[in-house]
N, C-alpha and C positions, 0 to 999 in steps of 0.2 A: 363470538368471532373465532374465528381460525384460520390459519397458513396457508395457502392456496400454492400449491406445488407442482410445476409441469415438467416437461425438457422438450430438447430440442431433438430426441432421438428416435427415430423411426424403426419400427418393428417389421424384421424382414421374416422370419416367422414364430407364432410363439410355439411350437410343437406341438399342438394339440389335438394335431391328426397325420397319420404315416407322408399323407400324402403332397406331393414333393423332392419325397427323402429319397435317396438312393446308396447302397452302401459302397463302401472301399474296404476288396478282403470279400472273403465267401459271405455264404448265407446273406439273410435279409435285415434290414432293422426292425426295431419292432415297437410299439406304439407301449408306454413305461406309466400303468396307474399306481403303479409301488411307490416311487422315490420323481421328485417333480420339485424345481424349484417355485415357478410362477404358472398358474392354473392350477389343471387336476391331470396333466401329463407331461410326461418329458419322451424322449426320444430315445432308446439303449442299444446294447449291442451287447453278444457275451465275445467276452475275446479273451483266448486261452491257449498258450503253446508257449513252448522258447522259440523267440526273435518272432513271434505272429503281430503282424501288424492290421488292423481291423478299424475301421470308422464307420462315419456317414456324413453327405455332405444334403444341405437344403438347395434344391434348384428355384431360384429368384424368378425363373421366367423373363428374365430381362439383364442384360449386363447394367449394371452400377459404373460410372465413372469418377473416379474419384479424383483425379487430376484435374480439370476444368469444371463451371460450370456449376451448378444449383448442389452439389455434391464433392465439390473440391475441398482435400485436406479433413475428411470428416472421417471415424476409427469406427472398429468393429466391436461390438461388443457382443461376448458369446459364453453364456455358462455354461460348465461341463462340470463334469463328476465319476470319479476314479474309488468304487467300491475295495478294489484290493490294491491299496496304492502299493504296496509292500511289493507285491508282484509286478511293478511295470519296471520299464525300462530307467534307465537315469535320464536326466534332461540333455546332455549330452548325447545320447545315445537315442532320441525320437521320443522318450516314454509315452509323453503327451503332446501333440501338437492341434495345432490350430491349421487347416488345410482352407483356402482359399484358389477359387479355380476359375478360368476364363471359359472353358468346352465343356469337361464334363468331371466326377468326381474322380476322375483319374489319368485326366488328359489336361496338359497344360496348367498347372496350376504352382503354387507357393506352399509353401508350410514353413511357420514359425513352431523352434520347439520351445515348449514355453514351461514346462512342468516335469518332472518325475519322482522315482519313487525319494530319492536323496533332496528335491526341493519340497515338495507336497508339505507342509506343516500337518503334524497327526491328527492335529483337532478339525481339520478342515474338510470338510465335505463338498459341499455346491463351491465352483471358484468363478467369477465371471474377469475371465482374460479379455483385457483390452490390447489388439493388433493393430496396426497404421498401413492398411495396405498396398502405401508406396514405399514401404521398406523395404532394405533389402533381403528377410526373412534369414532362415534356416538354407534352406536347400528350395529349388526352382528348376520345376521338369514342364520340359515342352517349352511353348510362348506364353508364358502368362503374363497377361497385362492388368497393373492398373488401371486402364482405362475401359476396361470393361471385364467386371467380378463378376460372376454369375451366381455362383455355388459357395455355398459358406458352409463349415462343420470340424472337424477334426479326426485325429487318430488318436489309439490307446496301442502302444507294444508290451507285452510282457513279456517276464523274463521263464514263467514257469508255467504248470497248469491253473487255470483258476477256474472258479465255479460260478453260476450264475450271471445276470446281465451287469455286467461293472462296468460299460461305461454310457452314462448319458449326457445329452445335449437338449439341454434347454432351448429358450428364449435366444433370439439372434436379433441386433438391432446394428443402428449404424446412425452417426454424430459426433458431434465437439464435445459432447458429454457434458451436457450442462443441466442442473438445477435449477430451474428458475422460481423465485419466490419473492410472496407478495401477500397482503392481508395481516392480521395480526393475531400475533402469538396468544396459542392460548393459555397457558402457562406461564405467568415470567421467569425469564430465566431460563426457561428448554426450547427452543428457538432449535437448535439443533437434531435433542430428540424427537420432536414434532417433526421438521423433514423427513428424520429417517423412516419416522412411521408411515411416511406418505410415502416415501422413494420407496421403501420394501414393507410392506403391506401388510398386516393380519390376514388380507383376503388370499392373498396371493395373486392379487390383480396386477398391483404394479413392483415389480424385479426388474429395476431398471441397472442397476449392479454399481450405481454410481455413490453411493450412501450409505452403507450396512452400519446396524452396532453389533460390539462382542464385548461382552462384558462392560457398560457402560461407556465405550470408545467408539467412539461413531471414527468410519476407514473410510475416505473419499478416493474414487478414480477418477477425477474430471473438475469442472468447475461448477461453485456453487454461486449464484449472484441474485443477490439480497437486493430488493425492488423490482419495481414493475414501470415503465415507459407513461400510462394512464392509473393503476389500480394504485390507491393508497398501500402503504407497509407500513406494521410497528411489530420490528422485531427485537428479542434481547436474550443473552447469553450468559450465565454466569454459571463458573466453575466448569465449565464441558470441556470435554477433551475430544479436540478432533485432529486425526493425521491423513494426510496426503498421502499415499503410498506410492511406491516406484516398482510396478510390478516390469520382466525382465524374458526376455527368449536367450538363445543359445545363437550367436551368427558367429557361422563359422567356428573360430576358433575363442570369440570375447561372447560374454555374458553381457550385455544391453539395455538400456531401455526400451521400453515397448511401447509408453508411453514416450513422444520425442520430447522434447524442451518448447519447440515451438511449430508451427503447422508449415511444412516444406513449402507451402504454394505462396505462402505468404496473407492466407486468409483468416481474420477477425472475428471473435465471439461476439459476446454482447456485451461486455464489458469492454471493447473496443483494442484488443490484444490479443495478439496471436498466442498465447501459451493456451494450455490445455487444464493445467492445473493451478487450484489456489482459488481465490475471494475475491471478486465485482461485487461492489453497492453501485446501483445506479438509482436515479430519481428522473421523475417525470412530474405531469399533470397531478398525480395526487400526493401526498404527504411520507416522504420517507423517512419514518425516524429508529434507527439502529443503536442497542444500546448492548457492549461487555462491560460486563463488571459493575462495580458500584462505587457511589463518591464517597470518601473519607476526607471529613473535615474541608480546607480546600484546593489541594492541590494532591493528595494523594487518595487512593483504589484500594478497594478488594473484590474477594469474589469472582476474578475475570477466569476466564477462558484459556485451555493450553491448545493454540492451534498448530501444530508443527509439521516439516516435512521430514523424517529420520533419513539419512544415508542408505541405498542399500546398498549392505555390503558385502551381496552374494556377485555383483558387477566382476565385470574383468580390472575395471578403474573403480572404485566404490564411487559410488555417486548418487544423487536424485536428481529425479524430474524437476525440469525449472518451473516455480512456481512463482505467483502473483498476487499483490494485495493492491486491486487499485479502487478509486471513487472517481465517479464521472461531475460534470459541473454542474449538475443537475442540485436544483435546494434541498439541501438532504440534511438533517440532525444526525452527529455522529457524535457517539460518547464513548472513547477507550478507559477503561478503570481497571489497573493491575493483571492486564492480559497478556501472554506472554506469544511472541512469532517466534519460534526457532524455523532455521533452514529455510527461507524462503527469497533463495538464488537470485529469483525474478527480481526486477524493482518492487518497493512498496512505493505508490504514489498513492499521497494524499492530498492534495494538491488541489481539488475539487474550489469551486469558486462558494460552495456553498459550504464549506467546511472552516472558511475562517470564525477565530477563534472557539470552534469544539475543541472540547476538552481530551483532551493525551493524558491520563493521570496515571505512573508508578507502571509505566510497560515497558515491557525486557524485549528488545529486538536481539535474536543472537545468532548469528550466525546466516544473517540474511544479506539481499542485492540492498543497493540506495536505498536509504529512504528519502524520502521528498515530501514535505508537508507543509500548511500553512494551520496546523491547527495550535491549539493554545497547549503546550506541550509542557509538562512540569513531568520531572522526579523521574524521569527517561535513564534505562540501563541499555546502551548501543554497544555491542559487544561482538568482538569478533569477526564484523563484514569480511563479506569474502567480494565486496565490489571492486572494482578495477582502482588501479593508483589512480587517475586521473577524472574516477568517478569518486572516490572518496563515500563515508558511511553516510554522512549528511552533505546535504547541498543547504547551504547557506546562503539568503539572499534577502531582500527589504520585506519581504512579507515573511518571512521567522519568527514564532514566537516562542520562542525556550528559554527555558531557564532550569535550572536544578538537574544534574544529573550526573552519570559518567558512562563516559566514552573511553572503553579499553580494548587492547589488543587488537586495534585496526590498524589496516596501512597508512590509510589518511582519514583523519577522522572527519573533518568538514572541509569542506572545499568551497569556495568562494571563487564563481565564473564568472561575477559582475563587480563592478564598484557601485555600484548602486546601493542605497541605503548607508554607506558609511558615514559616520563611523557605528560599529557594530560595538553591541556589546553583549559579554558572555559572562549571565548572571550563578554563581553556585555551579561552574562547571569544573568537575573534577576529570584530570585525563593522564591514563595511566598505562602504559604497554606499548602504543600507537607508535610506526616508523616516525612518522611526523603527527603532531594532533593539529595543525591547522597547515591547508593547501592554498597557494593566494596563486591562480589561474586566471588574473581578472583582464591580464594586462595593464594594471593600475594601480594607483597607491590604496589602500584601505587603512583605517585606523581601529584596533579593535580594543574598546574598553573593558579592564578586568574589573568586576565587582564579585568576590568572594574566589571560594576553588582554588585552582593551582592557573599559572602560567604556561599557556601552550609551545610549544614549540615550532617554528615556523618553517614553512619551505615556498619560495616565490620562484615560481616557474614561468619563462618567458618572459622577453622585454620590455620593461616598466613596470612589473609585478612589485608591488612595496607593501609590504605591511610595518604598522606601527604599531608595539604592544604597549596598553597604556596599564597599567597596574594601579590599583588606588581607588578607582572609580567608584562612586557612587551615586544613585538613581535618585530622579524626584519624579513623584507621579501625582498626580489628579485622577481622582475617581467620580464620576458624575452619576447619582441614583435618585429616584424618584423618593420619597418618605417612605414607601414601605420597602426598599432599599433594592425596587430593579434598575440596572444599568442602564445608564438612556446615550444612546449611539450618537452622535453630532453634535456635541456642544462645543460652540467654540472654547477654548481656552487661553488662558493670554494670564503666563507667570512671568514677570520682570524681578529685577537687583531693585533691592531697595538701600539705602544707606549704612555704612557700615562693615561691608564684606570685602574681600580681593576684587572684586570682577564689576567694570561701572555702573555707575550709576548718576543720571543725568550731566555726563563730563562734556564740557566744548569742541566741539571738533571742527572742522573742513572739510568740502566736499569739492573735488572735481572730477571731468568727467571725458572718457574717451569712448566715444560708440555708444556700447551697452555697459559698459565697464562703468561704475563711480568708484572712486578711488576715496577713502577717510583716512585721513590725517589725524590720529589719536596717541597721544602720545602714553605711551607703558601700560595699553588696554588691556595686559592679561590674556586676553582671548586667543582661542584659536580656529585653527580650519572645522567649519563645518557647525559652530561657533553661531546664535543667532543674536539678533543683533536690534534694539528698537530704534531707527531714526523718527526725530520728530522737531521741528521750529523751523525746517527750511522754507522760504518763499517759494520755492518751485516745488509743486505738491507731490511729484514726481520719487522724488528722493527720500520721503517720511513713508513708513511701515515699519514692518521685521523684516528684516533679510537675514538669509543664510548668508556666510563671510566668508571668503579664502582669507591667510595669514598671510600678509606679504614681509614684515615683521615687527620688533616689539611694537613700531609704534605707528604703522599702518595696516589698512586690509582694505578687501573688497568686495562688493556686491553686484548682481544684473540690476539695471537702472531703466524701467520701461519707457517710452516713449524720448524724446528728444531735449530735456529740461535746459535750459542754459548754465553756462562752465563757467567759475566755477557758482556753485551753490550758495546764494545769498541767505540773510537771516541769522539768526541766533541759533543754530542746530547744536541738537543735545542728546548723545548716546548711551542705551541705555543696556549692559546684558540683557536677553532673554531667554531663563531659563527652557520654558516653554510656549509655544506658540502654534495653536493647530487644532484641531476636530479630535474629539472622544473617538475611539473605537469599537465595534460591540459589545464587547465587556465593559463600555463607559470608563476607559482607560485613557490617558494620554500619560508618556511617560519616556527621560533622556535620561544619557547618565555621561558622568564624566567627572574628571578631577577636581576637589575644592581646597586650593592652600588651606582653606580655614572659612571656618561657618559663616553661608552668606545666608544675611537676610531677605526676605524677599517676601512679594505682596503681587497682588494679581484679580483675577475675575475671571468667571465663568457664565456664559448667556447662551441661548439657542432661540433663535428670532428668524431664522431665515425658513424655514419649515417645520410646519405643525406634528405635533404638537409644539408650543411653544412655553419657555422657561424665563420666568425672571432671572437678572441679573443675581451673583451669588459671591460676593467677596470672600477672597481669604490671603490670610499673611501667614509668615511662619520663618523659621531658618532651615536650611539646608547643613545638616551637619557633614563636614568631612570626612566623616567616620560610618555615619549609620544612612546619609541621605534626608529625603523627605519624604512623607507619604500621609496625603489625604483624602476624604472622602465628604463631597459636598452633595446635600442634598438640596435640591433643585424644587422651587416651586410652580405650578404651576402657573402661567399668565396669561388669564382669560379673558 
């Protein structure tokens, strides 16, 4: 097997024969079997004099629109090459430009300067400059419109005599610059190198200029996205080094991106985002499983990937191209182990409906937009967001699974827009530098339980924003696995108080009833909001379950009470804490945490009856220590 690698860019020509070409500046062009990036030619020119300006552009036969339409918002991509870089102009001063024209190669047209002798890097030969051609370039003579490109190519000025043909144009194409891949790696672990050998070729068939390596660093211009819509993927990644680069023109008086942040028209890739550069997984019809790095023991990685976008800081403002790390909802296996994002502006979303609980193990986000995830996330270094105050480094919400980490140097390190799922708890979270390390944006009260790490600091913005930090806390969890120890997903679970602890256990109560409201009369129940709760002995059947509880106080509370029971509640009712109450999760987890004055005992049961396969009943008891928690793991039989 192996990587099946396409894009989405269109070849406007590969220069493999004169014709088309037209020059800008005396003489002719002339057809280059010396030096050629893709095939077996390229396109040259000799250009030689102080202040001689000399190119050639390709005639399309057709204008391009790139403003509306099957063609909107999609970049130029054009290789060239500057034999006596030493002699050209500065970037400033035209040395190299990119010449884009409506009429003819010298009639109406744009030119981004994009290159010269002071930016050129010395090792660098073939360059493939990517243009946006609704920018607003360098300099613009005549009516040139993006909405109809005709002629594609460039200039070379130098500054003295030179010798020979020194400047060629390659390969000319035009897209969102995207990689698309699908099939499976054939190498584990070079998932990267593999593309690039496809993107730039032994043969010299495909230069697409979007993927090169130099020295074992594979340099991205565009988007790379991992899966296929139909075609199975099994890709995977360890130790590679891949950067995004910010290549840059001359406008006017600032230094630029060339690459924009996002597509002016407001048009979508295939990973469903307007940026241009950075990382789509998407899934379809066949099996997409992506794998950086490798598991260590079970919550931490090695081995991963350095994927980053560096600053450039030849900018007038230093800066990088906005870049993006997203997964679509497509069922997709994702596995992060000890992989490292710097610089990536963009959102990361992981969010993906198919990506709960994959594994996040020991990855350094630094210096990147939100992230946003629903995967199983341990041993996380969030460092340095540069996301908005009110977007905060993480968004916190009822499908978050983390624990272990630190969050330093951000503005707001998590941010909470719902009250949903509280109370929240923040297991092994250390936070250190952050203006504030927790944003409470809910409109609501939240309650957030500390178990291990430091104690955050809060900021509650807007009218009814409350947070409550609970320090102390400690977690009890149930583990539901088969005998040869895999996680089985849905098993009910049901842990109660047993005799003996702070928190009740079969105490007498009262119940009556307003609406939906019942009301318990329990006198010094301990419990509190959010708090669950077993009724059972009432004659109105109405009123026996587990309910979630509001706190009204010491020695009442309340629950929803479905249908219409009679007020108040007849019977012998008898309430019971419950620790836990509710359905395993994929990892065969269920699991709360919260304050315990002092070790409760407790006893419980675990079954899965209502869809196959099905599990005997599976008892267990134990204490919940105030100090360490509880934590078990029940293996479940079959019942056939």
């Amino acid at each position: 097997m192996a990587l099946t690698v396409t894009t989405d860019l269109t070849v406007i020509t590969t220069a493999e024969t004169i014709t088309g070409w037209s020059a800008i500046g005396a003489q002719t062009p002339a057809l280059e079997p010396d030096f050629f990036v893709q095939g077996a030619n390229c396109v040259s020119r000799a250009v030689s004099g102080i202040g001689v300006v000399k190119g050639m552009v390709f005639d399309n036969g057709v204008g391009i629109d790139f403003t509306t339409g099957a063609h909107k918002d999609k970049l130029v991509y054009i290789w060239m090459r500057v034999n006596t870089t030493q002699l050209a102009e500065t970037r400033a001063n035209a040395g190299v430009t990119v010449r884009l024209a409506t009429t003819s190669a010298i009639a109406d047209f744009r030119e981004w300067n994009v290159d010269g002798k002071d930016t050129i890097p010395a090792t660098e030969g073939w360059i493939c400059y990517v243009i946006d051609p609704q920018s607003v370039g360098t300099a613009t003579t005549g009516a040139y419109s993006a909405t109809n490109v005709r002629f594609f190519g460039g200039t070379l000025k130098t500054t003295t005599t030179a010798k020979g043909q020194n400047l060629g144009i390659d390969q000319i194409s035009y897209g969102r610059g995207e990689l698309r891949v699908s099939g499976t790696v054939t190498t584990a672990g070079e998932g990267f190198k593999e593309i690039a050998a496809i993107a730039y070729d032994s043969a010299g068939t495909n230069r697409w200029g979007i993927l090169t390596e130099k020295a074992g660093v594979f340099y991205a211009k565009g988007k790379i996205i991992l899966g296929h819509a139909t075609a199975a993927t099994t890709f995977s990644s360890r130790g590679e080094t891949v950067v995004w680069e910010t290549p840059a023109y001359k406008e006017a008086t600032n230094v630029v991106k060339s690459i924009p942040n996002a597509s002016v028209g407001g048009t979508t890739g295939s990973d469903g985002k307007t940026t241009y550069n950075g990382l789509g997984i998407i899934g379809g019809a066949g099996a997409t499983t992506i794998d950086f790095g490798v598991i260590v023991g079970a919550d931490s990685g090695r081995s991963g990937s350095s994927l980053s976008c560096p600053i450039n800081a030849g900018l007038t403002t230093p800066g990088r191209t906005l870049a993006t790390v997203t997964a679509d909802n497509s069922t997709i296996a994702l596995s992060l182990y000890a992989t490292t994002f710097t610089g990536f502006e963009g959102q990361i979303d992981l969010t993906g409906t198919g990506l709960v609980g994959d594994d996040c193990f020991g990855c350094t986000f630094n210096g990147c937009g939100r992230l946003d995830s629903n995967m199983e996330i341990r041993n996380i270094n969030l460092l340095n967001s540069v996301a908005a105050v009110d977007d905060g480094a993480f968004i916190w919400d009822s499908a978050t699974n983390l624990q272990k980490g630190v969050l330093a140097g951000n503005s707001r390190a998590i941010v909470f827009e719902t009250t949903t799922g509280t109370p929240f708890t923040f297991t092994n979270l250390t936070f250190s530098g952050n203006t504030f390390d927790v944003r409470n944006e809910s409109l609501g009260a939240i309650t957030i339980n500390i178990t291990g790490g430091t104690t955050p600091s809060v900021e509650n913005i807007g009218g009814g924003s409350a947070t409550t930090i609970v320090a102390g806390a400690v977690s009890a969890t149930i583990k539901t696995t088969t005998t040869d120890g895999t996680a089985i997903q849905n098993v009910r679970v049901l842990l109660i108080a047993a005799t003996g602890g702070p928190l009740p256990f079969d105490a007498t109560v009262t119940i009556t009833r307003s609406a939906s409201t019942a009301t318990v009369t329990h006198t010094a129940h301990g419990m509190a909001t959010n708090d669950k709760v077993q009724i059972k002995g009432a004659n109105e059947i109405e009123y026996n379950g587990v309910f979630t509880i509001t706190k009204i106080d010491d020695n009442s509370y309340s629950y929803t009470v479905g249908g219409a029971p009679a007020t108040p509640a007849t019977g012998t009712i008898k309430a019971t804490f419950a620790a836990l109450s509710g359905l395993t999760d994929v990892n065969g987890e269920i699991t709360m945490s919260r304050v315990f004055a002092s070790a409760q005992p407790v006893t419980g049961r675990a079954r899965k009856s209502s869809a196959a396969p099905f599990y005997k009943t599976a008892g267990v008891t134990g204490t919940i220590s105030s100090t360490t928690g509880f934590s078990t793991t029940l293996q479940m039989i079959l019942d056939e």
